[in-house]
C-alpha positions as CSV (number, residue, x, y, z in Angstrom):
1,X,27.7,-5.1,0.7
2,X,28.2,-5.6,-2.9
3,X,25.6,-5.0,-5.8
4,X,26.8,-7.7,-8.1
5,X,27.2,-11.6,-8.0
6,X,27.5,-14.3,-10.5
7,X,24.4,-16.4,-10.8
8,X,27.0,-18.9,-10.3
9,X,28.0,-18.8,-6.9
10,X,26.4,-20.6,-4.6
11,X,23.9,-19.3,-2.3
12,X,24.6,-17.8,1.1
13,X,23.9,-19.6,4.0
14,X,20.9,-18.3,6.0
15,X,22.1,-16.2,9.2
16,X,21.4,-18.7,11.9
17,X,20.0,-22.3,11.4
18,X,16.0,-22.5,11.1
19,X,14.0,-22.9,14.5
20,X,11.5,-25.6,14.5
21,X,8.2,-24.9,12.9
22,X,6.4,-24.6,16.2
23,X,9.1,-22.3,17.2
24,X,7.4,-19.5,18.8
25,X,9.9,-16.6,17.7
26,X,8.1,-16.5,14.2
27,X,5.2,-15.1,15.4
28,X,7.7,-12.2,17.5
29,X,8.6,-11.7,14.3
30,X,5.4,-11.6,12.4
31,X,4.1,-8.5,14.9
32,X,7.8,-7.1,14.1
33,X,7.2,-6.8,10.2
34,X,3.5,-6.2,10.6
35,X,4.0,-3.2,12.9
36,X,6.5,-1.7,9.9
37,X,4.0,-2.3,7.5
38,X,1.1,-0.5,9.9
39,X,3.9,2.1,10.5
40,X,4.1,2.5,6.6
41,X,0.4,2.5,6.1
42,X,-0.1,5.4,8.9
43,X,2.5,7.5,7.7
44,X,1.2,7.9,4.0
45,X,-1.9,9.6,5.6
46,X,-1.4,11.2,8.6
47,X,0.7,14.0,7.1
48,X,-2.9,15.1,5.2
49,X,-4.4,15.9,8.1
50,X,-1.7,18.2,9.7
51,X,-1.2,20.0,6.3
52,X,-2.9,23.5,7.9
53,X,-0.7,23.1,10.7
54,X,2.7,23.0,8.1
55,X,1.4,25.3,6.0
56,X,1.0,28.5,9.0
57,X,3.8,27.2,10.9
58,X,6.8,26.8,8.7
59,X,4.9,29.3,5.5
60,X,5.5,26.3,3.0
61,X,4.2,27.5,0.0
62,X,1.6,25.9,-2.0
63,X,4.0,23.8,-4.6
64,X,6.0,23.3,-1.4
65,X,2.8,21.4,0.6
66,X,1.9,19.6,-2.9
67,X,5.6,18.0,-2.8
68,X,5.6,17.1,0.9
69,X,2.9,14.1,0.4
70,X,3.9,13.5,-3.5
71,X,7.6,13.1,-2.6
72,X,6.9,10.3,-0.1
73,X,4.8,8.4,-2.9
74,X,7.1,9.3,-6.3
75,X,10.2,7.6,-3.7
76,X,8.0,5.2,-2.3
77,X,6.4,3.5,-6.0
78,X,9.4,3.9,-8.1
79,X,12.0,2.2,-5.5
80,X,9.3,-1.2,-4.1
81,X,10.5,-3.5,-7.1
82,X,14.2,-2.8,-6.5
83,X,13.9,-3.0,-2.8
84,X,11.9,-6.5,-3.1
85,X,15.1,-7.8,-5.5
86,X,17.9,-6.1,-2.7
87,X,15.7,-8.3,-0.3
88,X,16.2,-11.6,-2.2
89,X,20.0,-10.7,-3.2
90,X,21.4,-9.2,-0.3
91,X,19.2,-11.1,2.6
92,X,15.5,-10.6,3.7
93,X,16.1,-9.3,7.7
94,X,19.4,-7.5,6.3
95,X,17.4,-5.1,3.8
96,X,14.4,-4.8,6.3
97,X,16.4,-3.8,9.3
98,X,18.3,-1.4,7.0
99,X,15.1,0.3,5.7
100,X,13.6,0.6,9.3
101,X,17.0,2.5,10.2
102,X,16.4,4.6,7.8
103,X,12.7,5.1,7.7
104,X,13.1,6.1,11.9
105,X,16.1,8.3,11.0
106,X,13.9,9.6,8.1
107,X,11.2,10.3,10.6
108,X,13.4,12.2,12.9
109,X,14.8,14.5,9.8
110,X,11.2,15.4,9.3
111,X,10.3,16.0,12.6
112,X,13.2,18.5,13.0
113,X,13.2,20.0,9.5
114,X,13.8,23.6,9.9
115,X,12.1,24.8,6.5
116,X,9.6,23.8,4.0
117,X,12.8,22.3,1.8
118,X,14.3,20.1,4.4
119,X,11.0,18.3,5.0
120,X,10.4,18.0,1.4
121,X,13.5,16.1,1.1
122,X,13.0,14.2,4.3
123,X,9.7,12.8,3.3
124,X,11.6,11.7,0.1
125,X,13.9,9.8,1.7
126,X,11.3,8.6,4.4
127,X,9.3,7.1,0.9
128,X,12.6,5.6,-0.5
129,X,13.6,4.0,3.2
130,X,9.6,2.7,3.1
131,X,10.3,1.2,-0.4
132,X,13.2,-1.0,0.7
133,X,11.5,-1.8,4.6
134,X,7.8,-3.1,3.2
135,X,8.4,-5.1,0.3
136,X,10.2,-7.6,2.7
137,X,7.3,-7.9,4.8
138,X,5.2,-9.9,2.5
139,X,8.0,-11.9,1.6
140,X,9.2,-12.5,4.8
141,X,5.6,-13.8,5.7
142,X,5.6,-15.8,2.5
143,X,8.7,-17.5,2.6
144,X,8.3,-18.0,6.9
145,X,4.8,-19.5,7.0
146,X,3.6,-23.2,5.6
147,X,0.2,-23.0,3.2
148,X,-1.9,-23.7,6.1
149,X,-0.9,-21.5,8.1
150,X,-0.5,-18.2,5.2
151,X,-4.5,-17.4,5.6
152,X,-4.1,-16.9,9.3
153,X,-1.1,-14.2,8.7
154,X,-2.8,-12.8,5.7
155,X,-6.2,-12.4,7.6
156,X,-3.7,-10.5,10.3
157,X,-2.0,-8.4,7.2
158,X,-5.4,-7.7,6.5
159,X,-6.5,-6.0,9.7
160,X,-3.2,-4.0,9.8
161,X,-4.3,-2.5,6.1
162,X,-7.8,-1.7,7.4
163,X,-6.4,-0.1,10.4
164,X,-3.9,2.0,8.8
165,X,-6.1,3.2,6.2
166,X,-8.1,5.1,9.1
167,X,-6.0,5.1,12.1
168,X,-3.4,8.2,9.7
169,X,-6.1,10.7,9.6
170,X,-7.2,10.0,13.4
171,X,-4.0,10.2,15.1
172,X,-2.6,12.9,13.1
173,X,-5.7,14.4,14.1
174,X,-5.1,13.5,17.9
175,X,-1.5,14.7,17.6
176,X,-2.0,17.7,16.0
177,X,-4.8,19.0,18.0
178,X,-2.6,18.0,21.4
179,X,-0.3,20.2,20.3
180,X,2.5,18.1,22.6
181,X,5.7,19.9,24.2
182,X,4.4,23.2,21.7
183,X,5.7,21.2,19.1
184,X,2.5,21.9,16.3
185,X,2.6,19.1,14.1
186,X,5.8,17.6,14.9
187,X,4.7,14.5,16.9
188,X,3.3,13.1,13.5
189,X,6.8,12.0,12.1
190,X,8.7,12.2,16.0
191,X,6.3,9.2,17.2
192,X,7.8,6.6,14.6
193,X,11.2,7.4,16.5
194,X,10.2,4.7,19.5
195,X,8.9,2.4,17.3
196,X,11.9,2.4,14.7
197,X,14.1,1.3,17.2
198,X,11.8,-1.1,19.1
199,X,11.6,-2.7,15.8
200,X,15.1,-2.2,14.9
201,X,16.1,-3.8,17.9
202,X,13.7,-6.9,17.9
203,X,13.8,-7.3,14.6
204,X,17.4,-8.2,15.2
205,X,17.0,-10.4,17.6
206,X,14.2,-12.8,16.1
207,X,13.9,-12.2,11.9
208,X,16.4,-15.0,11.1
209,X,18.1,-14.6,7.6
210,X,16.9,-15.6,4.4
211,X,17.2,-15.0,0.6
212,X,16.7,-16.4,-2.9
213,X,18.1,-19.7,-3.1
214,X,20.5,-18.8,-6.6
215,X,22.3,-15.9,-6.0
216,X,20.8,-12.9,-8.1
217,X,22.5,-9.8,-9.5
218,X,21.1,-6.4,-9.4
219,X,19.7,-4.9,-12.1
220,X,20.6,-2.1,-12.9
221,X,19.5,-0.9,-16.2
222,X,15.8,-2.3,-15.0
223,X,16.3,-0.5,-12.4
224,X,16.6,3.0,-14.2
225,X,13.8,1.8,-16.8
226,X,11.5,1.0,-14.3
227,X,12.4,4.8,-12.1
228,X,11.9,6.2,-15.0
229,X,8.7,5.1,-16.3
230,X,7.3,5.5,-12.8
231,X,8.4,9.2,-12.1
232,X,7.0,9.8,-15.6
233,X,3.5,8.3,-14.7
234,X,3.2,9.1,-11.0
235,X,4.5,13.0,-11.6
236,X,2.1,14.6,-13.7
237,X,-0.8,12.6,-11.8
238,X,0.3,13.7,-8.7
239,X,1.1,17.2,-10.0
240,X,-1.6,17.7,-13.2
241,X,-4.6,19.5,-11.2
242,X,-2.0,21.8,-9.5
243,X,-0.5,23.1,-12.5
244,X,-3.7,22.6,-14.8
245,X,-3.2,19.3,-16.8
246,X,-0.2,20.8,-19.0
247,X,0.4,19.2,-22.5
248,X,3.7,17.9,-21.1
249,X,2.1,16.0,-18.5
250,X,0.1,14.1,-21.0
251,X,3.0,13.4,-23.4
252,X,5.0,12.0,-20.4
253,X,2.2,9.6,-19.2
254,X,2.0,8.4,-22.5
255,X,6.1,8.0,-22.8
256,X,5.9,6.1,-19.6
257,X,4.0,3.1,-21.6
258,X,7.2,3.4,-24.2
259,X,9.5,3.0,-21.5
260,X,7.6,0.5,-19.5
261,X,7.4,-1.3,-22.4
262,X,11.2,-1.3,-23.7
263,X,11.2,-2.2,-19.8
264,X,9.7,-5.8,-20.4
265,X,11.6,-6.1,-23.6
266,X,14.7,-5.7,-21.5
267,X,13.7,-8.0,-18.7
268,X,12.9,-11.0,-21.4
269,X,16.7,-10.6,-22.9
270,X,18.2,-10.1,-19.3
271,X,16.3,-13.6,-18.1
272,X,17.6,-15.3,-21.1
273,X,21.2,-13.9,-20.5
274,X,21.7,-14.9,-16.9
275,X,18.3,-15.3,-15.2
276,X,18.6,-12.1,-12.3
277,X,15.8,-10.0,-14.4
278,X,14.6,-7.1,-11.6
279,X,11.0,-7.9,-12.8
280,X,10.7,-11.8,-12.9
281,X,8.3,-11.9,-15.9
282,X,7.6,-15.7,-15.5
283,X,6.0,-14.7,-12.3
284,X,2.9,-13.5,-14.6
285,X,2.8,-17.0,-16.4
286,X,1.4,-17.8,-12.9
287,X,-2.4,-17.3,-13.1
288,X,-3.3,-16.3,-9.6
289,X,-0.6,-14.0,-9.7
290,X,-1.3,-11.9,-12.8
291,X,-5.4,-11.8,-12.4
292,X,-4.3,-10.7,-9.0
293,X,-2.0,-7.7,-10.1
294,X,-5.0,-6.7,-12.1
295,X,-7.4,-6.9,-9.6
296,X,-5.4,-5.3,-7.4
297,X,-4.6,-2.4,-9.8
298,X,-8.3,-1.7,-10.8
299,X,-9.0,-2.2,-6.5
300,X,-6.2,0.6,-5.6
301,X,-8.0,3.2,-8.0
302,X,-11.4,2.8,-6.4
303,X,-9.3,3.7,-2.8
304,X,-7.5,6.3,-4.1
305,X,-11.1,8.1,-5.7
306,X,-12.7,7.4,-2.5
307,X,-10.5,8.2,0.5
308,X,-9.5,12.0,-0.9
309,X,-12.8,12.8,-1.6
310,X,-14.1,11.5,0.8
311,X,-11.8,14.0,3.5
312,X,-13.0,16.6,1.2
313,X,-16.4,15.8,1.4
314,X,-16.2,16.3,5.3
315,X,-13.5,18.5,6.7
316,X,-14.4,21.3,3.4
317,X,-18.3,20.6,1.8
318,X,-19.5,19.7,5.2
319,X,-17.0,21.8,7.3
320,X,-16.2,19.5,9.9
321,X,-12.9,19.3,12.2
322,X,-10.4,17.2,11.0
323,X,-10.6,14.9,14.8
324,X,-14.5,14.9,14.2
325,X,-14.0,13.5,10.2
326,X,-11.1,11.3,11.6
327,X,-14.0,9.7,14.5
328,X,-16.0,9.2,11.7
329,X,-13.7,6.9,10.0
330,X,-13.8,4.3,13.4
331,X,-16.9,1.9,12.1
332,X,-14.7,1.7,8.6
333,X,-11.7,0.7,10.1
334,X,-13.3,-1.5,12.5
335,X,-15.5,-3.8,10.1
336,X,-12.3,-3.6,7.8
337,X,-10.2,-5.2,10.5
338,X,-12.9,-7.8,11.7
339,X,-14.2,-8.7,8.1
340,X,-10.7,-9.5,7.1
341,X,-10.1,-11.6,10.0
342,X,-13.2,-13.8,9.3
343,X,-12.7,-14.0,5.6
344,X,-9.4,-15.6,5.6
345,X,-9.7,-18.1,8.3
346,X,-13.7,-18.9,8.0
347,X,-14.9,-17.9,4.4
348,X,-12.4,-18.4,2.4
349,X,-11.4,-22.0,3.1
350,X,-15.1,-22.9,2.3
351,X,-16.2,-20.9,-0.5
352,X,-12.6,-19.6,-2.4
353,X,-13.0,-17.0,-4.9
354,X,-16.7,-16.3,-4.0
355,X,-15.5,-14.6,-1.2
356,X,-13.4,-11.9,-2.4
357,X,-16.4,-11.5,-5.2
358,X,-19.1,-11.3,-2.2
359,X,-16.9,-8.4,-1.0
360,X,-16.7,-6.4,-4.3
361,X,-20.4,-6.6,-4.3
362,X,-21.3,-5.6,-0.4
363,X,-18.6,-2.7,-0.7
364,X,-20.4,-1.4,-3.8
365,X,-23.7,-1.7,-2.1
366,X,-22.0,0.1,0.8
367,X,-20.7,3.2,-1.7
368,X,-24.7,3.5,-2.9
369,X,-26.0,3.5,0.1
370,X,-23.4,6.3,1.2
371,X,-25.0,8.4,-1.9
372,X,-28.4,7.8,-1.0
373,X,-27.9,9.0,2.6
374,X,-25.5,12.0,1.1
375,X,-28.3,13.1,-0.8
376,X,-31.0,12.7,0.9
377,X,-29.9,14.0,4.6
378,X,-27.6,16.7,2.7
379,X,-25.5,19.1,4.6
380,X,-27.3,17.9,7.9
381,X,-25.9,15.1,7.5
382,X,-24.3,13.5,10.8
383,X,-21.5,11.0,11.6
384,X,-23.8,8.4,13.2
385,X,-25.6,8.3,10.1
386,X,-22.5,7.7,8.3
387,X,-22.4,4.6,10.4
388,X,-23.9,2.4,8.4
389,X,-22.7,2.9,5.0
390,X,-18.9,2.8,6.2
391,X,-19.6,-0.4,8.3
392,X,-20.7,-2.2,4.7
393,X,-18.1,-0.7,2.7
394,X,-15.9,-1.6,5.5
395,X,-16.7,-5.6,5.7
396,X,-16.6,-5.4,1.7
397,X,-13.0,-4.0,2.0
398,X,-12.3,-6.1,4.4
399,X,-13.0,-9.9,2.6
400,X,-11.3,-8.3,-0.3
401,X,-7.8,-6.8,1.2
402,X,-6.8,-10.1,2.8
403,X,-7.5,-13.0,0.9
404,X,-6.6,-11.2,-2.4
405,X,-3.1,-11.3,-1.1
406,X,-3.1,-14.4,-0.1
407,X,-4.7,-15.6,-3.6
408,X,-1.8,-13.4,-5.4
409,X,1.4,-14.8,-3.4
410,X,-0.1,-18.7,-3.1
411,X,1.5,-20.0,-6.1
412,X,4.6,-18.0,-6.2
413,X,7.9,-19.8,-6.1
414,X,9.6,-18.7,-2.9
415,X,12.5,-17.6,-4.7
416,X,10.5,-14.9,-6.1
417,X,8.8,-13.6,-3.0
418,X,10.8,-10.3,-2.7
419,X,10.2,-9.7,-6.5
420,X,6.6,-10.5,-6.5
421,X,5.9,-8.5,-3.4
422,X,7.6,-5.7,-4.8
423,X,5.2,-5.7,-7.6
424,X,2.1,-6.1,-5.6
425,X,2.6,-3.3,-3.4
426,X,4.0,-1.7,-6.7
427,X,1.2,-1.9,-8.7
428,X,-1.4,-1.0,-5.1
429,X,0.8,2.6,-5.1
430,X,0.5,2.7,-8.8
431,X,-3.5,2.0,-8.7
432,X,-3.5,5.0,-6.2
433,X,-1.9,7.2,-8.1
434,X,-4.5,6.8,-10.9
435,X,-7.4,7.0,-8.6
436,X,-5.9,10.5,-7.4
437,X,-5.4,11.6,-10.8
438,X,-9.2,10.6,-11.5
439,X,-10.6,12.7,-8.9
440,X,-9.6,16.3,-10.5
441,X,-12.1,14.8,-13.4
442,X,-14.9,12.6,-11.3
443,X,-14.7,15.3,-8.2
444,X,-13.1,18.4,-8.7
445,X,-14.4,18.1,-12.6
446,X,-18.4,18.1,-12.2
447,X,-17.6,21.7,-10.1
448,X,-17.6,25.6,-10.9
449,X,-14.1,27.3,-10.9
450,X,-15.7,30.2,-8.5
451,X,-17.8,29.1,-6.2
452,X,-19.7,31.4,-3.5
453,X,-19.3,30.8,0.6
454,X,-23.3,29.8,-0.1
455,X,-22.6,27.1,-2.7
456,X,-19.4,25.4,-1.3
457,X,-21.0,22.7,0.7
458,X,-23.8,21.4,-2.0
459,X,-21.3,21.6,-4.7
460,X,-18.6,19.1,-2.6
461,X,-21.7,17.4,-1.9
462,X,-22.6,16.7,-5.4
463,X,-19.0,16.2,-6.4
464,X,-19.2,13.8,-3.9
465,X,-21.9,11.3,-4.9
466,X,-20.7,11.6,-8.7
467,X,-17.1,10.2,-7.7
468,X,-18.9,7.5,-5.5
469,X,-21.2,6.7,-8.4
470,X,-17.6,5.6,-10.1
471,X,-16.3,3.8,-7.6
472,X,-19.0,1.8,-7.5
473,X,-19.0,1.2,-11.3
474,X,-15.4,0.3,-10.5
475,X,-16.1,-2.6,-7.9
476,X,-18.3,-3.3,-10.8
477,X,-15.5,-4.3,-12.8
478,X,-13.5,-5.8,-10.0
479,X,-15.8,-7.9,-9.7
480,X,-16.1,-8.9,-13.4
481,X,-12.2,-9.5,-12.8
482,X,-12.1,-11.9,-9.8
483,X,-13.4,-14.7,-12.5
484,X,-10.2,-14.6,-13.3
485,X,-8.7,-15.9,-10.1
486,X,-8.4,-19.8,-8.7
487,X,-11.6,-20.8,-7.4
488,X,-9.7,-21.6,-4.5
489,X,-6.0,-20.2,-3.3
490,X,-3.3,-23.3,-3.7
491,X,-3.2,-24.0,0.0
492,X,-7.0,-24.3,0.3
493,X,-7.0,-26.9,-2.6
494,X,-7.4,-30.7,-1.3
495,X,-4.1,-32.1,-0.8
496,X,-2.2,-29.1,-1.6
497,X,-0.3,-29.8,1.8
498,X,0.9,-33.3,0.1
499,X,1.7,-31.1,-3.0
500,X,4.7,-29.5,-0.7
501,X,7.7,-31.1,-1.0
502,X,9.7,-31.8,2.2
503,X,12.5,-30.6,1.1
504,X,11.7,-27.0,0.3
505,X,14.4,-25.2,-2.0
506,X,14.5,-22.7,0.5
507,X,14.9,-23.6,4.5
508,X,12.4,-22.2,7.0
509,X,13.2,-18.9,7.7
510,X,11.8,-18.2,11.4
């Protein structure tokens, strides 16, 4: 596998010719990607859960337990761009299948490590395997599926999200509490072993080969820029309440805009020059796409405030086991996965954009009424209570999540799919890491240094409905933002069908 090619040479023939659009294997292959992607999404949570169990087993030190989740999201943000551009260069299935192999051999690394060290560095490679493995997934789906049948998928997409966001904590719950074969928390990274090679396997057998249509070169000097520039804003938010919000940490956030910003100077020249930028800047010239980058942006920092603090809130204010906070989670993942079904294949065809701005309003109505319950029911509170607030915070999440990919990635130019995946899911990790950073001010800010055994549940309680009073300011603002989207997503427009030529520049992949 080489790195380079002239933008001259001639594309690469896809794998295997394309199978009828009817053809069945598509949708093989659509549960393929999509159970990578939920994979992905359960792994970036569960290890939270099992942290006691890591810490008294293998005596990782504090620093040591900090790196094991940060290492897996540092890898995992700064490589998504590059791994979306290896996915249009080198071939869609060929990059996928190689970052499931890795991601499962990853897995195993971690599930063996013999010290604190070896997991750290196992859980970075696990986030740099992740970085090449999902950006293809959207692609995949984007470049596979015609416009009327993308809100379908995407409504699917959406589900997996809303299950993955809940399902981490519960099963590393399950798994750690099972304590299977006396192997403590083990099971959380062995269990992807199975479904690695299941996917390795099928994946093989029905992901037909695709790429960009004009052979692309990698970038490599956008590739260090943009490394660089994420390691220098991720780092100190992922490390700045450990160590106490340094001065250094604050003069590299602020580098980070420097080099992000020689980043896009670069990218124009390297366009001009031969056209294979690693971030396709025209992509933002596209309207849908860069209100939904924003959107998406502001919408991963309200997640990121709410789900730490939110574990917080239960397993240490409330004292609650981490298999009954995990139970609690079930109505939220449930409406998620429902609401996001609905959305795209009922709501969104009808009423476009109102949708997604319906859903910014009901989850913020959701987040107030979890204060008001917080408050008034206190530290009696009880899950079934919880109930309700979750379930409308849930069906807001849930006609967001899916239709605001499908509004980003509608009027992309398939040849840009890997690229402008990378981005989106980019951009979701980077959204996260802000939100994260945010909660040592709107959370861990509003309490006492030295607080009593008496005062440790009201003051995470009242930490607790000060960093839900900002998230919902946030969906404020989200909301604000959605003007900025279509009214409608391309392939809802009237006609839009006709608008597809019938010779597409790049064949059907599946």
């Amino acid at each position: 596998m080489t790195f380079s090619q002239t933008p001259d040479t001639p594309p690469a023939p896809s794998a295997s010719p394309a199978p009828p659009a009817g053809d069945r294997r598509r949708w093989f292959a659509l549960a393929i990607v999509m159970t990578a992607a939920f994979m992905d999404l359960v792994d970036v949570t569960i290890v939270n859960i099992a942290i006691p169990s890591i810490q008294r087993d293998e005596g990782a030190s504090v620093s040591q337990i900090q790196w094991i989740t940060a290492g897996y999201a540092l890898a995992f943000a700064a490589g998504l761009i590059t791994g979306g551009r290896l996915g249009d260069i080198h071939g869609r299935k060929r990059v996928f299948l190689v970052g499931i192999a890795g991601f499962t051999l990853a897995s195993a690394l971690c599930g063996l490590a013999a010290n604190p060290e070896m997991l750290v560095a196992s859980r970075i490679l696990q986030g740099a395997m992740a970085a090449l493995m999902v950006p293809q997934v959207l692609s995949i789906v984007h470049a596979t599926f015609p416009a009327h049948e993308r809100g379908k998928v995407f409504g699917l997409f959406g589900a997996i999200v809303g299950l993955g966001a809940v399902s981490g904590p519960l099963l590393g719950a399950l798994l750690t509490e099972w304590n299977l074969f006396g192997l403590e928390w083990r099971p959380i990274f062995l269990i992807n072993l199975p479904v690695g090679i299941a996917g390795l396997a099928l994946g093989s057998r029905f992901i037909t080969e695709s790429r960009a249509p004009r052979a692309l070169r990698l970038d490599l000097v956008g590739v260090a820029l943009v490394t660089l520039g994420m390691l220098m804003l991720v780092y100190p938010l992922t490390r700045g309440e450990e160590l106490g919000w340094p001065l250094w940490g604050y003069l590299s956030m602020a580098g980070s805009l420097v080099v992000l910003a020689a980043l896009v100077a670069y990218e124009r020249r390297k366009s001009a020059r031969d056209g294979s930028p690693l971030v396709e800047l025209s992509l933002f010239k596209v309207k849908s796409f860069a209100a939904g980058i924003a959107v998406q942006t502001v919408f991963g920092i309200a997640l990121g405030v709410f789900f730490l603090v939110w574990t917080l809130y239960m397993q240490v204010g409330l004292g609650w086991t981490a298999l009954r906070a995990g139970l609690t989670g079930v109505p939220f993942s449930i409406a998620v996965s429902v609401a996001a079904g609905v959305s795209v294949q009922l709501l969104v065809p009808r009423f476009g954009r109102k949708v997604l701005q319906a859903g910014a309003l009901v989850m913020a109505c959701g987040v107030l009424l979890y204060i008001w319950e917080s408050e008034r029911y206190g530290l009696g509170i009880a899950s079934w209570q919880m109930a309700l607030p979750l379930t409308v915070m849930g069906v807001g999440m849930g006609l967001i999540v899916a239709p605001l990919t499908d509004a980003v990635l509608s009027q992309v130019p398939r040849e840009h799919a890997g690229a402008a995946s990378g981005l989106i899911n980019t951009v979701q990790q980077m959204g996260n890491a802000l939100g994260l950073g945010l909660v040592s001010v709107v959370f861990f800010g509003t309490m006492s240094d030295h607080l009593t055994p008496a005062r440790l549940g009201p003051a995470y309680a009242d930490a607790f409905q000060n960093a839900l009073g900002w998230v919902a300011g946030v969906m404020a603002v989200i909301f604000l933002l959605m003007f900025a989207l279509p009214k409608r997503p391309a392939q809802h427009v009237e006609g839009a069908e006709a608008a597809e030529p019938a010779q597409e520049k790049e064949p059907a992949l599946l």
